[in-house]
C-alpha positions as CSV (number, residue, x, y, z in Angstrom):
1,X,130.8,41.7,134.5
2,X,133.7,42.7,137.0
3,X,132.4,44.9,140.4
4,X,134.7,47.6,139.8
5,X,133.5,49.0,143.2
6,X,134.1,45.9,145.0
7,X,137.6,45.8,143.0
8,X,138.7,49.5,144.2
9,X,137.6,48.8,147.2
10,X,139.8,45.6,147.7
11,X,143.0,47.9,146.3
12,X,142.4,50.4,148.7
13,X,141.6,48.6,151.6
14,X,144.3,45.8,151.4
15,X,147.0,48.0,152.2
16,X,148.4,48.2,148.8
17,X,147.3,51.3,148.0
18,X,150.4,53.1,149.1
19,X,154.1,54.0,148.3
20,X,157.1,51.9,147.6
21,X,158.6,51.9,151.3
22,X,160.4,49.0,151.0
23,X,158.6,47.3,148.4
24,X,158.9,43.9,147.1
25,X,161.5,45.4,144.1
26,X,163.1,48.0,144.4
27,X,162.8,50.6,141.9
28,X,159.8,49.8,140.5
29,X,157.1,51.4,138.7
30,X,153.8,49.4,140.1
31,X,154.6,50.3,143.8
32,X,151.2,50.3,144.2
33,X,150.8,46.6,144.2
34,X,153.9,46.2,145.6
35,X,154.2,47.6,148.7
36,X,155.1,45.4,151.9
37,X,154.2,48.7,154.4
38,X,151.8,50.8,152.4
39,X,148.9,53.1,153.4
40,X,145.3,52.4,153.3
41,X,141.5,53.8,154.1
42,X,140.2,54.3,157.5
43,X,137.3,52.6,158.4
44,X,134.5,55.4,157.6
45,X,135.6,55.6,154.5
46,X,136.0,51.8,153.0
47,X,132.3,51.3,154.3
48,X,131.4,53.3,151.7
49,X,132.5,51.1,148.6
50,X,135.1,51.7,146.5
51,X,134.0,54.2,144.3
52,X,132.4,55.9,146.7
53,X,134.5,56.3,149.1
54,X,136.8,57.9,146.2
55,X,133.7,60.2,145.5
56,X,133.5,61.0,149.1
57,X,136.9,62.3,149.3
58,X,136.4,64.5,146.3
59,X,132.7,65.6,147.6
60,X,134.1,66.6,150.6
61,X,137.3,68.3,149.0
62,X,134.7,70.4,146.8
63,X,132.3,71.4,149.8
64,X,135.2,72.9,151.8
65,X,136.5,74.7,148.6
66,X,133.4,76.3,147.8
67,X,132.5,77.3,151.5
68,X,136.2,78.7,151.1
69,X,137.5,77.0,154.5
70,X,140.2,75.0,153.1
71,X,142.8,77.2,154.8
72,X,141.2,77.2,158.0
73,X,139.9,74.3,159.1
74,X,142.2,71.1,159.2
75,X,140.8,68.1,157.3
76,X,139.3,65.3,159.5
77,X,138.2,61.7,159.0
78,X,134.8,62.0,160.8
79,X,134.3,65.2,158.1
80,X,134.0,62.7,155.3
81,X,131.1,63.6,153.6
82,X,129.4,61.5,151.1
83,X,128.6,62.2,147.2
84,X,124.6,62.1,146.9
85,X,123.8,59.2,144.2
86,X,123.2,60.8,140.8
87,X,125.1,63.5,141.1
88,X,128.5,64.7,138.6
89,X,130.1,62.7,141.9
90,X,128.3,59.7,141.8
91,X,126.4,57.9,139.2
92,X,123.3,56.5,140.8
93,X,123.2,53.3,142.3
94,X,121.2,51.3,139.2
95,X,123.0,53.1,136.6
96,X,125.5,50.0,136.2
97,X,127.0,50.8,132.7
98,X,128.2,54.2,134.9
99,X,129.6,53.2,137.7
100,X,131.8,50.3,135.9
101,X,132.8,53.3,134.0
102,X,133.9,55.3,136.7
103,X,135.4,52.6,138.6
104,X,137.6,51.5,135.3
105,X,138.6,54.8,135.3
106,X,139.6,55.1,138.9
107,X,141.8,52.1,138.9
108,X,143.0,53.1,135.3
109,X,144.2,56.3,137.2
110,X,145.7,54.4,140.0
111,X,148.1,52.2,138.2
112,X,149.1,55.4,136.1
113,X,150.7,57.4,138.6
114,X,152.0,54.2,140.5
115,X,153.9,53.6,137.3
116,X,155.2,57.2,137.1
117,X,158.6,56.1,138.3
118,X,159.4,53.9,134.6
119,X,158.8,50.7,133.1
120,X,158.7,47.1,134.4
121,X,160.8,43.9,133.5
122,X,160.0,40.4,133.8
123,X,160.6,40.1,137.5
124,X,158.6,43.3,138.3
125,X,155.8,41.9,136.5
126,X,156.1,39.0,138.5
127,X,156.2,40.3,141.5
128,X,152.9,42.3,140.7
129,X,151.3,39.4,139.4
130,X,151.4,37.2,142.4
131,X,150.4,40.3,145.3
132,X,147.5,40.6,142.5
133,X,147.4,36.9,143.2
134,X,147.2,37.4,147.1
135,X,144.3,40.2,147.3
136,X,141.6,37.3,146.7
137,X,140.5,38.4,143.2
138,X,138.0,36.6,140.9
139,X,139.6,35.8,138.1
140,X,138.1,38.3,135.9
141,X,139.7,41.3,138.2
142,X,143.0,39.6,138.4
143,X,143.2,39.2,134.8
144,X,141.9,43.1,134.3
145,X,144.8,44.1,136.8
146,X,147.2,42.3,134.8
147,X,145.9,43.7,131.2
148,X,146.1,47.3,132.8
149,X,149.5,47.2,133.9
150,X,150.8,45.6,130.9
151,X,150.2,48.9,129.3
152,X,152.0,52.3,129.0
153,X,150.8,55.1,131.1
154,X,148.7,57.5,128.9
155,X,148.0,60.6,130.9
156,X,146.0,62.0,127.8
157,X,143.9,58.9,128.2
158,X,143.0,59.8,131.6
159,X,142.8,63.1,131.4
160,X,140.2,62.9,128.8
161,X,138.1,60.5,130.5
162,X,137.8,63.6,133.1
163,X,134.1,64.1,131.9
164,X,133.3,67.3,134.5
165,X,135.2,68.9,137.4
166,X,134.1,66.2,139.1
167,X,135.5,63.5,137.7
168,X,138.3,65.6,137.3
169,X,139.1,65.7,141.1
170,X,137.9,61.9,141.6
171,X,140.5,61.1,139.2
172,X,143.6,63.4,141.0
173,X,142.0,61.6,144.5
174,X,142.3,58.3,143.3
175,X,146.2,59.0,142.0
176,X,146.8,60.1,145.7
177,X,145.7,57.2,147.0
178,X,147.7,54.9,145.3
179,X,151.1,55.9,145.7
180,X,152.9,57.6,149.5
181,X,154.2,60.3,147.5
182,X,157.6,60.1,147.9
183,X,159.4,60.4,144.4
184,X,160.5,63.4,142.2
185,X,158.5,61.3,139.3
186,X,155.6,60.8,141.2
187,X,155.3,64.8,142.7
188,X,156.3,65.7,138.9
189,X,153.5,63.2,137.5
190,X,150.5,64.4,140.2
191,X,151.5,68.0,139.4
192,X,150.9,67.5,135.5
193,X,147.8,65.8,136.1
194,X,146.1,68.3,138.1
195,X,147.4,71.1,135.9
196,X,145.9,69.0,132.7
197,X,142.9,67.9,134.8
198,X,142.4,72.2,135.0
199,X,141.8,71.7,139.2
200,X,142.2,75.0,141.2
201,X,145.5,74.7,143.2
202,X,143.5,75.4,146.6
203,X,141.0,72.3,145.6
204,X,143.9,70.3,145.0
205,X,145.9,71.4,148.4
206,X,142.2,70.4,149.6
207,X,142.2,67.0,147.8
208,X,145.3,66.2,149.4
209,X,144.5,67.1,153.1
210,X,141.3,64.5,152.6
211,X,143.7,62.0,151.3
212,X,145.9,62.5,154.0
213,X,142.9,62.5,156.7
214,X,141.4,59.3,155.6
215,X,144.3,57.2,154.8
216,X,146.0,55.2,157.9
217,X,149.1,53.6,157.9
218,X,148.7,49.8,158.0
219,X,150.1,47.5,160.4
C-alpha cells in the first residue's frame, strides 16, 4: 500500500510544490512537478506529515474564521494549529483505509489545478516523469504520480470527493499549495473550485493567508 502521507509530504516539501517560475518547459500544465524555483513548507508545518500538515492549514483557517479574526490578525507560521485526530479534519491515526483516502484526494487535487494551464505533449510528460524520478519515490508512488497525471483534470471529480466543509477547505489548501499562483487559468481554476467546493469567501481569503504564511521560498 502507497503512504500517501509520506507521498504529500515528499511533494510539498521538495520544493516542487510551487509555480512555473522558470520551469523546466515552458508553458506547461504540470508546473507543479516542474518547477526549478518553486515554493515549499516551513519547517513547523512539514513535521506534521503530509496530510496533516494540509489539515493543519485548513484547522487553523477554520478557527480564525469562526472566532471572526480573519480581518484582523495577520496569519503567522508559529499560529499553525493542528487538526485533532478523528475529527471531519483528520481521520484518526489507525483508520488507514481513511487517511489513504484523503491523501489520494489531496494529491488528486494538487495535480488538478497544476494542470489548469492545458494539456501536455510528449516532452512535458517527460520532463515530469524524470523530476518524479528525482524526488526518491518507491516505485509504487512514482508510478501513481505518473497514472494521475496521465489523466484529464475533472473538477466534478474533486469536488465531489469534498465529503464535509472540511474536506472541502483541505481540498482548496492543497490546490494552493501546489501551484505560485501566477496565471489567469490558474486564479480562474481556484476561483471555480472554491465557488463549487461552497467555501465562504472570507474562509477562503483565510485559507490563502495560511498558505501564504507557511510556505517559504526555496533556495
Amino acid at each position: 500500500m502507497i503512504d500517501m502521507n509520506k507521498l504529500l509530504g515528499q511533494l510539498l516539501g521538495s520544493g516542487v510544490a510551487g509555480g512555473l517560475a522558470g520551469g523546466v518547459v515552458s508553458g506547461l500544465a504540470g508546473s507543479m512537478l516542474t518547477s526549478k524555483k518553486g515554493l515549499k513548507l516551513g519547517g513547523k508545518a512539514l513535521k506534521l506529515g503530509g496530510v496533516a500538515a494540509v489539515g493543519a492549514m485548513a484547522y487553523t483557517a477554520f478557527q480564525r474564521y469562526n472566532k471572526g479574526t480573519t480581518s484582523t490578525l495577520p496569519a503567522k507560521t508559529a499560529d499553525l494549529i493542528p487538526a485533532p485526530p478523528g475529527t471531519a479534519f483528520m481521520p484518526a491515526e489507525s483508520d488507514d483505509a481513511a487517511n489513504e483516502s484523503l491523501g489520494l484526494t489531496l494529491v488528486r487535487a494538487m495535480i488538478a489545478v497544476a494542470r489548469a494551464d492545458g494539456r501536455l505533449d510528449a516532452q512535458e510528460s517527460q520532463a515530469i516523469f524524470q523530476k518524479i524520478q528525482s524526488l526518491g519515490l518507491d516505485s509504487e508512488s512514482q508510478s501513481l504520480l505518473v497514472e494521475e497525471m496521465g489523466h484529464p483534470v475533472d473538477m466534478d471529480a474533486i469536488v465531489n470527493s469534498a465529503s464535509s466543509p472540511e474536506i472541502a477547505a483541505e481540498i482548496y489548501t492543497a490546490s494552493l499549495l501546489a501551484v505560485d499562483v501566477d496565471t489567469a487559468a490558474e486564479k480562474g481554476y481556484l476561483a471555480m473550485l472554491a465557488a463549487r467546493l461552497r467555501l465562504p469567501s472570507e474562509l477562503v481569503m483565510e485559507i490563502e493567508r495560511q498558505v501564504v504564511a507557511q510556505k517559504s521560498f526555496a533556495q
